[in-house]
C-alpha positions in Angstrom: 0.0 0.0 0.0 2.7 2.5 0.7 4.4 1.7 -2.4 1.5 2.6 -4.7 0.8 6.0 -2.1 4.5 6.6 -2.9 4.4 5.6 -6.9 1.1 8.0 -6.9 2.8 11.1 -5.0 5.6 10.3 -7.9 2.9 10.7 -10.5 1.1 13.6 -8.8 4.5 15.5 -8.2 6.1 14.7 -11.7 3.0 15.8 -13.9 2.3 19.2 -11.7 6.0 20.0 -12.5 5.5 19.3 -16.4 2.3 21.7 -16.3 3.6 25.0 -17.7 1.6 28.4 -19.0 2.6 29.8 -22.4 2.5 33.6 -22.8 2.8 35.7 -25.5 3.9 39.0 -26.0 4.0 41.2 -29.4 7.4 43.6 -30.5 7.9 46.8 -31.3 7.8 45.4 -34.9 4.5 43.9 -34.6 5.9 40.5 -34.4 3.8 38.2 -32.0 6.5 35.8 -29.7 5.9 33.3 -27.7 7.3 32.5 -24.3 6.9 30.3 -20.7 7.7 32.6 -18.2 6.5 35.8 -16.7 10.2 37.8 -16.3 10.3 40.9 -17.9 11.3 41.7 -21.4 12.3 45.2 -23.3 12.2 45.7 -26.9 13.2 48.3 -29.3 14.3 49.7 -32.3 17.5 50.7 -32.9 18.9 53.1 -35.4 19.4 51.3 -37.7 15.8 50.0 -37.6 16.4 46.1 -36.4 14.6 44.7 -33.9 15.9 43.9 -31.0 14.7 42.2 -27.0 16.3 41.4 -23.9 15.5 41.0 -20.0 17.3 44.3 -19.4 16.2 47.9 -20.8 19.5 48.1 -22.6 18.4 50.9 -24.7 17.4 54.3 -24.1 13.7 53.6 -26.3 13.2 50.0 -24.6 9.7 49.8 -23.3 8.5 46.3 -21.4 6.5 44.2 -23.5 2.9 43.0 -22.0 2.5 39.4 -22.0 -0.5 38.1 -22.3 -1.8 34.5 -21.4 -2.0 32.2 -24.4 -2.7 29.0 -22.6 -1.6 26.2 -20.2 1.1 23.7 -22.1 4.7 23.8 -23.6 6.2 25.8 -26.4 7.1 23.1 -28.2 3.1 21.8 -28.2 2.1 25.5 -29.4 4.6 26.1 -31.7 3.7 22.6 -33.5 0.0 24.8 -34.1 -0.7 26.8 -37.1 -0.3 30.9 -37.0 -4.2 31.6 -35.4 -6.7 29.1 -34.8 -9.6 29.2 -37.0 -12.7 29.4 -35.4 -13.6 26.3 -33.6 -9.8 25.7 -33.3 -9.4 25.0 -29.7 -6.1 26.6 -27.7 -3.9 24.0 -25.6 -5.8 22.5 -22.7 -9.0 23.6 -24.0 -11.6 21.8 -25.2 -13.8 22.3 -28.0 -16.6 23.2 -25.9 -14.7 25.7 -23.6 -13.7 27.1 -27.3 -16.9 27.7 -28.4 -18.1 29.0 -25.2 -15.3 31.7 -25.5 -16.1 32.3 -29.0 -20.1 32.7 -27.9 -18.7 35.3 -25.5 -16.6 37.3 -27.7 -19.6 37.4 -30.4 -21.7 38.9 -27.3 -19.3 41.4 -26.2 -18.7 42.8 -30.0 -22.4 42.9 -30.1 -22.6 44.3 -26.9 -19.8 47.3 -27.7 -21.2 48.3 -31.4 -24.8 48.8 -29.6 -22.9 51.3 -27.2 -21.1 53.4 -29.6 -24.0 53.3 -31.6 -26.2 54.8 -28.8 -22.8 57.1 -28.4 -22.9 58.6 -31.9 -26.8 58.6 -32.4 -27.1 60.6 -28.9 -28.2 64.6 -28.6 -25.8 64.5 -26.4 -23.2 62.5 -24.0 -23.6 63.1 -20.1 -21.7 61.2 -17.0 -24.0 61.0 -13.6 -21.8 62.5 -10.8 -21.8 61.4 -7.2 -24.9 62.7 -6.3 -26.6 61.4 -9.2 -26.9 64.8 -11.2 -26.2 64.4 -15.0 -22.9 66.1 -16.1 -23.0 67.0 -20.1 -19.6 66.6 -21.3 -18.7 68.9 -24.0 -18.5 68.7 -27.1 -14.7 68.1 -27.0 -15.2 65.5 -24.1 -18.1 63.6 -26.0 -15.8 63.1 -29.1 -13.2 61.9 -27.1 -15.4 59.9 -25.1 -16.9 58.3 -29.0 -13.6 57.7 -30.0 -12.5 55.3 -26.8 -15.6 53.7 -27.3 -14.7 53.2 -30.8 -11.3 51.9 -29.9 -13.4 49.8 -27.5 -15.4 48.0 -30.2 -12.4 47.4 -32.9 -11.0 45.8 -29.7 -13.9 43.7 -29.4 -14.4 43.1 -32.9 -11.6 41.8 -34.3 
């Protein structure tokens, strides 16, 4: 009994260590990379317009990249996948119905964000509520400003 407690804590231990998160992160070139850790990373472009990245801001344009969660497995399993999934296409450890739940979502939220900016941009005019529940018309300045995040917003949404 204690050898098959021990052989399972083997098991348990070995496959929680082979678990690993993939993140991605895009360069100043527009170039999307692929990593499996979270420690920084700087890019730039130097004079001489190539493309460089490193751990350390080693150049007086670097700016830190944002990574952004791609999905639980290895490099090596994502980088065997196509460029972009197609729709349906599901990410590593996802299944096909997590993937169309996500894709459900995203076709509600671009729904969801072209029905706002159209209210936006069909609207007399744009007003914020302040703290004690008084509208606050923005100006005309403000509204176009506040249309064009919204804007932003929905591309975002859309894509």
């Amino acid at each position: 009994m204690k050898q098959i407690f021990a052989i399972l804590v083997f098991v348990i231990g070995f496959t929680g260590l082979a678990k690993a998160d993939v993140w991605s992160w895009v360069d100043a070139s527009g170039k999307t990379h692929f990593v499996d850790t979270m420690k920084s990373i700087f890019t730039w472009v130097d004079e001489a317009g190539n493309v460089h990245y490193s751990d350390m801001p080693q150049h007086k344009d670097a700016v830190p990249v944002e990574l952004v969660w791609v999905s639980s497995g290895t490099l090596d399993n994502l980088q065997a996948r196509n460029d972009e999934p197609e729709p349906g296409d599901t990410y590593l450890g996802e299944s096909s119905d997590e993937r169309a739940e996500k894709e459900q979502a995203d076709a509600y939220y671009c729904k969801r964000a072209n029905e706002i900016y159209d209210s936006y941009v069909s609207a007399p005019s744009l007003y914020r509520t302040n703290d004690s529940g008084e509208r606050e018309y923005l100006s005309k300045e403000d509204a176009a400003k506040t249309i064009a995040e919204m804007r932003k917003q929905r591309d975002e949404r859309c894509r």
